[in-house]
N, C-alpha and C positions, 0 to 999 in steps of 0.2 A: 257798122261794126258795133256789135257791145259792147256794153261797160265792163271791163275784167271785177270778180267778184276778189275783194282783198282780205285776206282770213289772217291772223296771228295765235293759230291753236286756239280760238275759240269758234264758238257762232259767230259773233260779232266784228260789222266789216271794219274795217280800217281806215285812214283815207291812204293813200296812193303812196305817202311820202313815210308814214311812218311802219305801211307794209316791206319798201324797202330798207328802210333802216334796221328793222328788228331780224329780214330773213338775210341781207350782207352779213350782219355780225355771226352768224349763225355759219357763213360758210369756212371761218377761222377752222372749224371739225373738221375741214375736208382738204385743208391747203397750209405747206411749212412756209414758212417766211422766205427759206429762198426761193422755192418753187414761187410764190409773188413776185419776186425781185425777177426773177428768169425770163415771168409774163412781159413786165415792164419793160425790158431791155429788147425784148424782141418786138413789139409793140412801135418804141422810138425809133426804132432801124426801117421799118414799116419797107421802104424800094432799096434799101440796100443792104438788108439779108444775105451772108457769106452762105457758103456751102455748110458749113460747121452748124450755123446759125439754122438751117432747116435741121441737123442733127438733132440740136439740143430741142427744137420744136416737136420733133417727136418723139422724143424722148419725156418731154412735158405731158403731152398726149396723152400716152401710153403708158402712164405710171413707171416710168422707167428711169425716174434722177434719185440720185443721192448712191452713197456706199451699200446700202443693204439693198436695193435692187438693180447692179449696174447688170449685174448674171441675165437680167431679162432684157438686152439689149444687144440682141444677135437674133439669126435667121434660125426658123423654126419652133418660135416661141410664139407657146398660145397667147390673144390680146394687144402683142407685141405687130404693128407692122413696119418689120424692120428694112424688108428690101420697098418699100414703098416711100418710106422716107431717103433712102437711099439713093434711091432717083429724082425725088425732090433737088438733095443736095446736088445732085449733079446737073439735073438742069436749070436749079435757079427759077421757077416759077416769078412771073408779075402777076400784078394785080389786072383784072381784066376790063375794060373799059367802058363795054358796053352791056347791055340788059340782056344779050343775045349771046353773048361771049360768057359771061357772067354760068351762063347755064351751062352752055361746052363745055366750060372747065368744072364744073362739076361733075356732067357725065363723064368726063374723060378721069377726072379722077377720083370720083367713085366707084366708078365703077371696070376701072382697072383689077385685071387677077393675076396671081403671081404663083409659084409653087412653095405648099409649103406644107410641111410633116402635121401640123398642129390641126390643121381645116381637118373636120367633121367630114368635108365634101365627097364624095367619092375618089373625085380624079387629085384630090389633093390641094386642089385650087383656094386661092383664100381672094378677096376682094378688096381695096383699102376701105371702102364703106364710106358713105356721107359724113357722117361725124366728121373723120379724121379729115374729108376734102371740106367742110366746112371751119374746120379748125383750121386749116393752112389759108382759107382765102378769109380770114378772118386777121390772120395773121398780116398777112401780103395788103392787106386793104386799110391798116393801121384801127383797126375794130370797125370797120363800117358794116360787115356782115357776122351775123352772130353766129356763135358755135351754135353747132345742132346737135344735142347729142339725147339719150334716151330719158333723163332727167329734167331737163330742160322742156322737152317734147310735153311729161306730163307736169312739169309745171304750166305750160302754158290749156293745156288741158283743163287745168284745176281752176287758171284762172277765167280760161273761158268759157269753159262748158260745152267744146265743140273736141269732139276725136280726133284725133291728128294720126297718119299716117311718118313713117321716114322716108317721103319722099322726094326728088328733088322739086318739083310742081306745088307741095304743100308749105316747102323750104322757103320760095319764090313767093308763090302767091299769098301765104297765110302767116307763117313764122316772121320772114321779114317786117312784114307792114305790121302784125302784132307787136313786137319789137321795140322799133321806132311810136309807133302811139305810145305803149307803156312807159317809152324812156320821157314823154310830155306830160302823161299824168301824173310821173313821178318826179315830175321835174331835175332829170337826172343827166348830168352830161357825162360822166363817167361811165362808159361801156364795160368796163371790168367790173364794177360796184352791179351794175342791173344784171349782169352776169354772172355773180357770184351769188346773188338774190333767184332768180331764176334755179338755179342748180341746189342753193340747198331746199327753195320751195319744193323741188321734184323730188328731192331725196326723201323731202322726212316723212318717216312712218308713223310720226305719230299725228301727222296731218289725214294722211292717210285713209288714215283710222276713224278719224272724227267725221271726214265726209263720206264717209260710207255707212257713219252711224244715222246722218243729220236725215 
């Protein structure tokens, strides 16, 4: 595997420890303080997650906490997958045990479709998509598997210099083991901190920008 290249809106690399530091602070832009608090409590509960408890996870998800957007937490709402978490709460997902199982529960729920007004699809079909089954067994796992989501994808991108697909095989084979390397060269045991570094490396535009110039 390469070395991940480590940028802080400059040319010049970083070492490992002070690239996490500067893009963690950086993702305060993208997360209220209770939404934090929310991560955390759902995190400690890790095997004993109530039905409510997958609610408010996707509701986390899906930009859907606080007074000013609860309106986006019902069925038929673009972004929103509400009858997918739904079913979560009801049946309580574990964490899965083995490397084989680990996968199942991805295909099963990622790639679960449901109906719904909002999908583009023809038949109306929406999907709950990777992301959101990698945010739940991320959850269920007490952080041992990372969220996958489309920022993250091209942070890890930026740092490797390899295209990444969103798939479940790229999820497994490439994202995982990237991951875990990055969390040793940055000497990080805090899975929320390399994940919130990750997210806003992939967001920012004005990073962007600069390796498109370089």
């Amino acid at each position: 595997m390469t070395e991940p290249t480590f940028l802080v809106l400059s040319t010049i690399a970083k070492p490992a420890d002070q690239w996490l530091e500067f893009w963690a602070k950086r993702y305060t832009d993208y997360e209220t303080k209770n939404e934090a608090d929310i991560y955390r409590e759902l995190i400690d509960k890790q095997d004993n997650l109530s039905s409510n408890d997958f609610v408010v996870m996707g509701k986390w998800k899906d930009n859907a906490l606080g007074e000013t957007r609860r309106n986006r937490w019902k069925e038929n709402v673009a972004m929103v997958a509400y009858r997918g978490w739904i079913r979560a709460a009801a049946e309580l997902p574990k964490c899965p045990t083995t490397e084989s199982a680990v996968k199942v529960f991805l295909q099963e729920w990622s790639e679960w479709k449901y109906r719904d007004s909002s999908s583009r699809s023809a038949d109306k079909m929406k999907r709950f998509g990777l992301s959101r089954a990698s945010t739940m067994l991320h959850f269920i796992s007490g952080g041992r598997y990372p969220i996958f989501d489309e920022r993250v994808r091209v942070a890890i991108e930026r740092l490797s210099g390899k295209e990444l697909g969103m798939t479940i095989e790229e999820y497994l084979n490439d994202v995982c083991p990237f991951v875990e390397n990055l969390s040793h060269l940055c000497g990080c045991r805090d899975v929320r901190k390399l994940d919130n570094a990750l997210f806003a490396y992939g967001a920012s535009p004005e990073l962007g920008q600069l390796m498109k110039s370089a």
